[in-house]
C-alpha positions in Angstrom: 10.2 10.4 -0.8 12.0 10.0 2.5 8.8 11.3 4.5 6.4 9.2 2.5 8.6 6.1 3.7 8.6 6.6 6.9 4.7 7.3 7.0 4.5 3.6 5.5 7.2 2.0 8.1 5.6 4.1 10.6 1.4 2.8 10.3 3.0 -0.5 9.1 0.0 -0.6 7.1 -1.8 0.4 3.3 -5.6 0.2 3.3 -5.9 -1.4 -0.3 -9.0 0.3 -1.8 -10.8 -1.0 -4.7 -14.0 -0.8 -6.8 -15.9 1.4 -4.5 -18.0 4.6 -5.3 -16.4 8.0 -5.5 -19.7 9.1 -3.2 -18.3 6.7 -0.5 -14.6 7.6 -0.2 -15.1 10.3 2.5 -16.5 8.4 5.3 -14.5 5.1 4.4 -11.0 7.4 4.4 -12.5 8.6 8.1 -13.6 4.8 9.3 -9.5 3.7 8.3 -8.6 7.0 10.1 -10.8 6.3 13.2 -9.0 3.1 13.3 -5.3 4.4 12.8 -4.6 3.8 9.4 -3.1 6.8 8.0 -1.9 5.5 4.4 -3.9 4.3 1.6 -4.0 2.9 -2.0 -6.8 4.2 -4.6 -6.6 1.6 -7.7 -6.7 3.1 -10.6 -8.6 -0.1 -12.0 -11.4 1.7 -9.8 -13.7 4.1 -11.7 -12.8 8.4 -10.7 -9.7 6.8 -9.0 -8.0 10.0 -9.8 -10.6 12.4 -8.9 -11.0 10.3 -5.5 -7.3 11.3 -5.2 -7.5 14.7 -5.7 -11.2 14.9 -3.4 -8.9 12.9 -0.4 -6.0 15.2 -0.5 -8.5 18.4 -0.3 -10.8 17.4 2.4 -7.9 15.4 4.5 -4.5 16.9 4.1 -1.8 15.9 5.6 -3.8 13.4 7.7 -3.4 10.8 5.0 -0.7 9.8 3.3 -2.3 8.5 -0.4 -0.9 6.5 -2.6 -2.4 4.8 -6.2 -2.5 1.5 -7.3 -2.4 -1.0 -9.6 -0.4 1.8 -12.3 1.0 -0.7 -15.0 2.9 2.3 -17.0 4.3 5.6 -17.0 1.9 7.1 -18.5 -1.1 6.5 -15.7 2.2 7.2 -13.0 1.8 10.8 -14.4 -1.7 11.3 -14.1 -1.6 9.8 -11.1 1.1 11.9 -9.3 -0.5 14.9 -10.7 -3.8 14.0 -9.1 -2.1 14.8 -5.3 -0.4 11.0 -5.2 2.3 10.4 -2.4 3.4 7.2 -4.1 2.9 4.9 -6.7 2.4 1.1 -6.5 2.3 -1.2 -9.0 1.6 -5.1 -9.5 4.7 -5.8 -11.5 7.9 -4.1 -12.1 8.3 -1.7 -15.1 11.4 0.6 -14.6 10.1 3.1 -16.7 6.8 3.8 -13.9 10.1 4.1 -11.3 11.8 6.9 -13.5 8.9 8.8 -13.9 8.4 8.8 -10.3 12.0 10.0 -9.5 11.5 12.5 -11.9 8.7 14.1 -10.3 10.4 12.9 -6.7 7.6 10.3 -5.8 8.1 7.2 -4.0 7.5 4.1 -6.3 6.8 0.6 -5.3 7.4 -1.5 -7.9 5.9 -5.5 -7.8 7.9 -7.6 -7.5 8.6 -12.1 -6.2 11.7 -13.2 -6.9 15.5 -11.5 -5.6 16.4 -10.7 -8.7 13.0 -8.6 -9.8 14.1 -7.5 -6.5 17.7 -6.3 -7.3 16.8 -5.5 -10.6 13.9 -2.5 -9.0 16.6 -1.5 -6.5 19.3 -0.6 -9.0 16.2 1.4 -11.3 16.2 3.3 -8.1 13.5 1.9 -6.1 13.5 2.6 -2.2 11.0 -0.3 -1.0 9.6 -3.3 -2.8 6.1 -4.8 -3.1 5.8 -8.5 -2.7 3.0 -9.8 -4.3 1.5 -11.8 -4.2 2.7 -12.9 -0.9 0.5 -15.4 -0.4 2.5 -17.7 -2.7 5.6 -18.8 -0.3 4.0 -17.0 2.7 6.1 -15.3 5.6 9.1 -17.2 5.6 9.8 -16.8 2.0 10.5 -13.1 3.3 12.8 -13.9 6.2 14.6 -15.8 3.6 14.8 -13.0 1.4 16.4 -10.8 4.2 19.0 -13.6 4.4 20.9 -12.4 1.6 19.0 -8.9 1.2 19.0 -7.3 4.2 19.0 -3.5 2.3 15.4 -4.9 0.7 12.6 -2.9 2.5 9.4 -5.3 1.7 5.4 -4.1 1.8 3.7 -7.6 2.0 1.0 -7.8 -0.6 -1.8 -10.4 -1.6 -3.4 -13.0 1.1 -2.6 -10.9 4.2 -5.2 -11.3 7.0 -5.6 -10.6 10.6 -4.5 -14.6 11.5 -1.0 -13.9 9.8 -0.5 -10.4 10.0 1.7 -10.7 12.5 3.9 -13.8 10.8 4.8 -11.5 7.9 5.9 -8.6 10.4 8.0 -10.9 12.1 9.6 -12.5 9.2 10.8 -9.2 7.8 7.8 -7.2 6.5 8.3 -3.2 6.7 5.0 -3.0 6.2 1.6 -4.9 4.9 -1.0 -4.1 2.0 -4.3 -4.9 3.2 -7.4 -5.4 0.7 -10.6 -7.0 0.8 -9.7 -8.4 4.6 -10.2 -4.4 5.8 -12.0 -2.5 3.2 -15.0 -4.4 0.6 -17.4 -3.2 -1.6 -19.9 -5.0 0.6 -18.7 -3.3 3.4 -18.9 0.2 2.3 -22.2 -0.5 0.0 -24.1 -1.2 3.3 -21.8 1.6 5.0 -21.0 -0.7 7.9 -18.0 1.7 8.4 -17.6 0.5 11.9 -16.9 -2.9 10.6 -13.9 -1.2 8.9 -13.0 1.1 12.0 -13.1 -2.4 14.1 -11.0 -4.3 11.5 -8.3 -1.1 11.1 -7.3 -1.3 14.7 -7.1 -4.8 15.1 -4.6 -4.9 12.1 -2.7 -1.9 13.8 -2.9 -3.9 17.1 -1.1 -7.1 14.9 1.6 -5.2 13.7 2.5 -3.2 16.8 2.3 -6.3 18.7 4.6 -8.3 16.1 7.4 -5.8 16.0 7.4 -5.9 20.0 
């Protein structure tokens, strides 16, 4: 779990991917590479999420650092983590989706907005939180947050763009969850994968530039 942390901390970005074809995940997973993301979400709202798992982990290795999405119980944890998952995210926190993870020694990130749905995942055993949707209270609700809880490692989720990117590092964020601001259906339908190799590194350029 340790290793799959630091991966996060280290990009400082999670390329949020939704909805798109399972014929389409190579050359996206090589546009965010191109750009220098290196960690990823697959929702399993999306259609062959876990076959686009398994297809990532074969043809990529170690180069990327997977995680899947939008898991609301347990049960899709499991199948999940046995699909080639490095960590599990979910929307809201269920403590149950946390054991499951320990159990099989995978990182979960449980959802999470107020401190004590914050306290609450950290005693269930959760290592870093998912706030979501940021875009409520915005950056300085986190700096806030770290008032109080410094321990609280946060993964910024919801509203995030490339005009307050930076804000959200500043305030606190470990790390940011980026969706339709990096990678669309639209996007990827009309394979402007440049477009997403352009956006990638300017987000990586935001957060390196923020922790400075």
């Amino acid at each position: 779990m340790g290793k799959v942390l630091d991966k996060i901390y280290e990009t400082g970005l999670v390329s949020i991917i939704r909805g798109i074809y399972e014929t389409k995940i190579t050359q996206t997973v090589k546009a965010l590479l191109d750009g220098g993301i290196k960690v990823l979400e697959i929702t399993f709202d999306t259609p062959g999420a876990a076959g686009m798992i398994e297809k990532i982990k074969k043809e990529f290795g170690n180069e990327i650092t997977i995680g899947a999405g939008t898991v609301l119980d347990p049960e899709t944890a499991r199948t999940a983590i046995l699909s080639g998952a490095d960590f599990i995210l979910s929307p809201s926190l269920n403590t149950k989706v946390i054991e499951i993870c320990s159990r099989y020694g995978k990182l979960a990130v449980p959802g999470v907005l107020t401190p004590t749905e914050m306290v609450n995942a950290l005693e269930a055993g959760a290592q870093i939180i998912k706030l979501f949707p940021a875009r409520i209270f915005g950056p300085a609700y986190i700096k806030d947050i770290k008032g109080p809880l410094k321990q609280v490692d946060i993964m910024a989720v919801g509203g995030i763009s490339l005009e307050n990117a930076g804000e959200f590092i500043k305030s606190g964020a470990m790390s940011l969850g980026i969706g339709s601001e990096l990678v669309n259906t639209r996007l990827v339908d009309n394979e402007n994968y440049d477009v997403i190799t352009r956006n990638a590194s300017l987000f990586i350029e935001k957060v390196k530039t923020a922790r400075v």
